[in-house]
C-alpha positions in Angstrom: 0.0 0.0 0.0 1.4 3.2 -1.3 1.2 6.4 1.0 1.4 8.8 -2.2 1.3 11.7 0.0 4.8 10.7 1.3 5.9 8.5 -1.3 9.5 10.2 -1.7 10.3 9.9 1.7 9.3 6.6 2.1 11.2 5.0 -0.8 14.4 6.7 1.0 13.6 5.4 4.2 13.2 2.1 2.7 16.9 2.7 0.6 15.0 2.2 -2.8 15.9 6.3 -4.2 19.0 7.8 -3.0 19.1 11.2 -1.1 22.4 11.5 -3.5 20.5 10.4 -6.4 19.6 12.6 -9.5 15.7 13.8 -9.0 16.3 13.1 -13.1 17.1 9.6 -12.4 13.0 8.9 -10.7 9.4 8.2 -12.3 7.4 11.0 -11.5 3.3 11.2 -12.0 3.0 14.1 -13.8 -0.2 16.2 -14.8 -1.0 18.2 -18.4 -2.4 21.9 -17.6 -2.5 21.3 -13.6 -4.4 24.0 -13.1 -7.4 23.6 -15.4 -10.1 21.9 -12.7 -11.5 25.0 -12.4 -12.7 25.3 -15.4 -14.7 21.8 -15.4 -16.0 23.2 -12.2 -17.4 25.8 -13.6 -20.0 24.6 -15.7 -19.6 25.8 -19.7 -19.4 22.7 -22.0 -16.7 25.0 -23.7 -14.6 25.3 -21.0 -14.7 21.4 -20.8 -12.7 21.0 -23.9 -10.3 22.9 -22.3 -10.2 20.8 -19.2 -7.4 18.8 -18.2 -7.6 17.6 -14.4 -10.8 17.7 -12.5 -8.7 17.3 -8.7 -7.4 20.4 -7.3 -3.4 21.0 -6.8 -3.8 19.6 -3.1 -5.6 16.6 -4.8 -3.1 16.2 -7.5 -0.3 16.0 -4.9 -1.6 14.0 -2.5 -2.9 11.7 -5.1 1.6 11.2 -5.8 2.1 14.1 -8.3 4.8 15.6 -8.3 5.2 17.1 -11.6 3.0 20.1 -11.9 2.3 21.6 -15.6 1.6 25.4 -15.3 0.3 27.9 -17.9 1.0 31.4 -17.0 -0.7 35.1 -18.1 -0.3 38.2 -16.7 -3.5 39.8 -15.4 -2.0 42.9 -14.0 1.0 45.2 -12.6 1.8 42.5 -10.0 -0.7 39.5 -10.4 -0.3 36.3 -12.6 -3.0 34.1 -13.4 -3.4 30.6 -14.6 -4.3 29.9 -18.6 -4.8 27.3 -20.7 -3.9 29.4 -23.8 -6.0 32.3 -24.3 -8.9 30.5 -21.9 -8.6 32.0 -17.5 -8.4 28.9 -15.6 -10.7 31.0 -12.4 -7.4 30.4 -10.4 -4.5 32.9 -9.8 -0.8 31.8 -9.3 -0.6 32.3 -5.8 -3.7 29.8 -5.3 -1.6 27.1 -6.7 1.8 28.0 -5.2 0.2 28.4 -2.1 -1.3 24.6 -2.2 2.6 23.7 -3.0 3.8 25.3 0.0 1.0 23.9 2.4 2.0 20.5 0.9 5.6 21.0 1.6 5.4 22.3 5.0 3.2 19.1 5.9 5.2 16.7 4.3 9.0 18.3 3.8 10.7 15.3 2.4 8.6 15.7 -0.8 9.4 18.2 -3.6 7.7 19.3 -6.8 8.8 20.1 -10.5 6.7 22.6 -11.9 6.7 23.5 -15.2 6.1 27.5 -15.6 5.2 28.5 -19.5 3.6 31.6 -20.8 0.5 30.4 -22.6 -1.1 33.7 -23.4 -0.7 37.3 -23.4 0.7 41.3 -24.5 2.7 42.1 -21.8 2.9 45.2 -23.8 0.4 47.0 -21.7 2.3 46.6 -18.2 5.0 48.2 -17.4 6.4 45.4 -15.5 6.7 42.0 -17.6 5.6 38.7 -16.3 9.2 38.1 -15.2 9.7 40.7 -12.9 6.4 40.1 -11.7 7.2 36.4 -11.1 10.8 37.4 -9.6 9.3 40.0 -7.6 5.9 39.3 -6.5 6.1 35.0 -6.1 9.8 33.5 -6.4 11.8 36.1 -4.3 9.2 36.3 -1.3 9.3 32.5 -0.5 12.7 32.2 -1.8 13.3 28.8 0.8 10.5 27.0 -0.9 12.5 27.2 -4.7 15.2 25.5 -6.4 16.0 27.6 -9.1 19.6 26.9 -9.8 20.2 25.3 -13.5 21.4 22.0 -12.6 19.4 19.2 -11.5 19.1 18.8 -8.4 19.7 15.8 -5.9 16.6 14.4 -4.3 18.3 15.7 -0.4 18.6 19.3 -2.2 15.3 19.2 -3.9 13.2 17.9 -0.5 10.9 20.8 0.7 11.2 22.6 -2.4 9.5 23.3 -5.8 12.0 22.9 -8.7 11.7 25.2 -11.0 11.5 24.0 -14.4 11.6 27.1 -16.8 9.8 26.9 -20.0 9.6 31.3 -20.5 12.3 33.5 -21.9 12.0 35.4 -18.1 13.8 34.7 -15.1 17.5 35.3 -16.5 18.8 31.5 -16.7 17.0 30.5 -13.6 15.6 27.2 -13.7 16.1 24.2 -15.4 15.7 25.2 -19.2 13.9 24.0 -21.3 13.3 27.8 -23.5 10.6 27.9 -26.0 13.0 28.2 -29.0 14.2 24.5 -27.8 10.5 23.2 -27.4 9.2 22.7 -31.1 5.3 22.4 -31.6 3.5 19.2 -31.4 6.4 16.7 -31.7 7.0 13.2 -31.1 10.3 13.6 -30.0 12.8 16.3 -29.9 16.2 16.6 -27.2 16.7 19.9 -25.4 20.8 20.0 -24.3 21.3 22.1 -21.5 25.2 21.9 -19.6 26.0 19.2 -17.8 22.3 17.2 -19.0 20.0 17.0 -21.4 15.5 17.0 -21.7 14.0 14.4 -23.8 10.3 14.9 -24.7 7.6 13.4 -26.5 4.6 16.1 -26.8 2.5 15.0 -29.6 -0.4 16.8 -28.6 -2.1 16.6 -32.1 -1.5 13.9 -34.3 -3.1 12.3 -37.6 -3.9 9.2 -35.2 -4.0 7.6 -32.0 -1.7 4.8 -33.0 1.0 7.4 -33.9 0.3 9.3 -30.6 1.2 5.3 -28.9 3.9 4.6 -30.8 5.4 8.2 -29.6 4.9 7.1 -26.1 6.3 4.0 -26.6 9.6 5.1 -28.4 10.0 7.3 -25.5 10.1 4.8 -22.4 12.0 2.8 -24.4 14.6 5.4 -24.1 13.9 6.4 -20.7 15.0 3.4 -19.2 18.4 4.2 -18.0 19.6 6.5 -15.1 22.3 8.6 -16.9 21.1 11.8 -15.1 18.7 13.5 -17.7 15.0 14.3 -18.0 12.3 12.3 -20.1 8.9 13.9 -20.1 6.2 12.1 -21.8 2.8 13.7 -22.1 0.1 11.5 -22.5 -1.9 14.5 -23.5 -4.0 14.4 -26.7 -6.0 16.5 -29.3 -6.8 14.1 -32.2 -7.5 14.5 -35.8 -8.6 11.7 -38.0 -8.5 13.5 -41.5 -10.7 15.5 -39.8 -10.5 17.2 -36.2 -11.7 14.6 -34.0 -12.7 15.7 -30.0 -12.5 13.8 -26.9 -16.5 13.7 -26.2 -15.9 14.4 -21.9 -13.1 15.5 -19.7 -13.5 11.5 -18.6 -13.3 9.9 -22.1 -10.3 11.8 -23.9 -6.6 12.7 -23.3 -5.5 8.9 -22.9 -7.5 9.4 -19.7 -9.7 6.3 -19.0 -10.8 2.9 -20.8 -12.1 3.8 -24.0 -11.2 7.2 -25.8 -14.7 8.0 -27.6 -13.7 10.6 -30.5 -16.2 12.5 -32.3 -15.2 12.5 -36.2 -17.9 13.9 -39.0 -20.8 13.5 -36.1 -20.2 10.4 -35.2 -18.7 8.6 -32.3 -16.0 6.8 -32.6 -14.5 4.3 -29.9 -10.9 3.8 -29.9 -9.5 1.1 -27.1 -6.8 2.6 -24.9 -6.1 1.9 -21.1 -3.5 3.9 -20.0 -2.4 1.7 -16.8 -1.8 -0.8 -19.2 0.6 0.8 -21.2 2.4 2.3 -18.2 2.4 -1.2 -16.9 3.8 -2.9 -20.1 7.6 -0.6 -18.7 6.8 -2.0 -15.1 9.6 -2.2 -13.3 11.7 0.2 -15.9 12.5 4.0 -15.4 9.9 5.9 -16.8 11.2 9.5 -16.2 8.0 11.9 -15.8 5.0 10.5 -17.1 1.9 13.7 -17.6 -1.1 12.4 -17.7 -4.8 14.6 -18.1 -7.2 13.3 -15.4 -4.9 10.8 -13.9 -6.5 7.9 -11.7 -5.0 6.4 -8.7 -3.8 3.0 -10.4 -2.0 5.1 -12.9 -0.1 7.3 -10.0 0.8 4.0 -8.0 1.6 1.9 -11.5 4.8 4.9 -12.5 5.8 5.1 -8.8 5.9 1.4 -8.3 8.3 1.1 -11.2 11.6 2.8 -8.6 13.2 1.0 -6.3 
């Protein structure tokens, strides 16, 4: 039984990660566009397309995430709120930082990777740009609670701490880096080589078909299994088009979320099988590097954290 809460610390206690390790060298439960549930909450069909999670941050983490995927807009002179591209999320950065730091206080042998990208915005208008905001307003305040050096950190220095993972050309280096100009759109796989490591991704968001998006996934853990110090993020996140554009038909039914994906192509439903645990469970027992899912269930969390140690 699996305290996912404290899963960190317990596989140190139990000598299965070490405290000298690479936090690179882990599988992490990850989530695509953490702080979405909002929108889902609120009510609009439209906003359910553009719904990732339905569990809070606090849910998220105590669920065993512990990679955190987090869209960014500036709403004023010294506020930034959370996106999913030009869509408000009804949640404000300092909600979700300030479920991180409640986590971390109660449980301080955990950490969290978060992923900061600008998904929308004309910083034009401000005076102040979203990084000086971030800097000044969110980062530099509750400076104890970051990592943001540019090396990967070991799991002792990462414990109590969010890791900054920088995906904005803000923040002057900070971070691990992963810059847009590095990140190319929709792609199956792509390297990102930083000093001292490299990022390998697979982000397929959009593909032709499903069977491409699974065979992206695939190649990827493949590669992944090896600890040689580096990151592997692959996002099980999905848009589909089948000639046509093709929409998951619930926040429950698409994104490689649950049992069968139903697609909507031309008007008419379309079934594809896909069970996520049992892809993740086909690598069982191999390193997975961080695995983003959109609505994540707890056999999935369990499944990628079962596979260290």
């Amino acid at each position: 039984m699996i305290n996912t809460e404290s899963w960190i610390t317990n596989l140190l206690a139990a000598g299965k990660i070490a405290g000298s390790g690479s936090i690179a060298d882990i599988s992490i439960p990850g989530t695509h566009d953490s702080g979405t549930y909002k929108c889902y909450q609120v009510g609009f069909s439209f906003l359910n397309f553009i719904c990732a999670q339905t569990w809070s941050i606090e849910e998220q983490l105590n669920a065993g995430v512990r990679f955190l995927d987090i869209r960014l807009e500036q709403s004023s002179e010294t506020a930034i709120q959370v996106n999913h591209g030009s869509h408000y999320c009804h949640i404000g950065l300092e909600d979700v930082l300030n479920q991180c730091y409640a986590f971390l206080a109660k449980n301080p042998g955990e950490y969290i990777i978060m992923s900061l990208k600008k998904d929308y915005g004309d910083n034009s208008r401000f005076t102040n740009n979203l990084g000086t905001v971030l800097q000044n307003n969110y980062i530099t305040p509750a400076a104890k609670s970051w990592y943001t050096q540019s090396t990967i950190p070991t799991v002792t220095n990462a414990q109590g701490k969010i890791v900054l993972f920088n995906r904005m050309n803000y923040l002057n280096g900070q971070g691990i880096a992963a810059l847009p100009a590095n990140w190319p759109d929709n792609s199956e796989y792509f390297s990102i080589n930083n000093t001292g490591y490299n990022i390998y991704v697979q982000d397929l968001y959009n593909p032709w078909f499903i069977t491409s998006k699974l065979e992206a996934i695939d190649n990827l853990f493949q590669l992944s299994n090896k600890k040689d110090g580096n990151f592997y993020l692959n996002f099980f996140s999905w848009f589909a088009k089948t000639g046509r554009w093709a929409f998951p038909t619930s926040p429950y039914s698409g994104s490689l979320s649950v049992g069968v994906t139903a697609i909507i192509v031309d008007g008419t439903t379309v079934e594809i099988p896909i069970d996520p645990l049992s892809v993740i469970q086909k690598y069982a027992g191999n390193k997975m590097g961080i695995v983003i899912l959109n609505f994540p269930t707890k056999d999935q969390i369990n499944a990628i954290i079962n596979t260290n140690g």
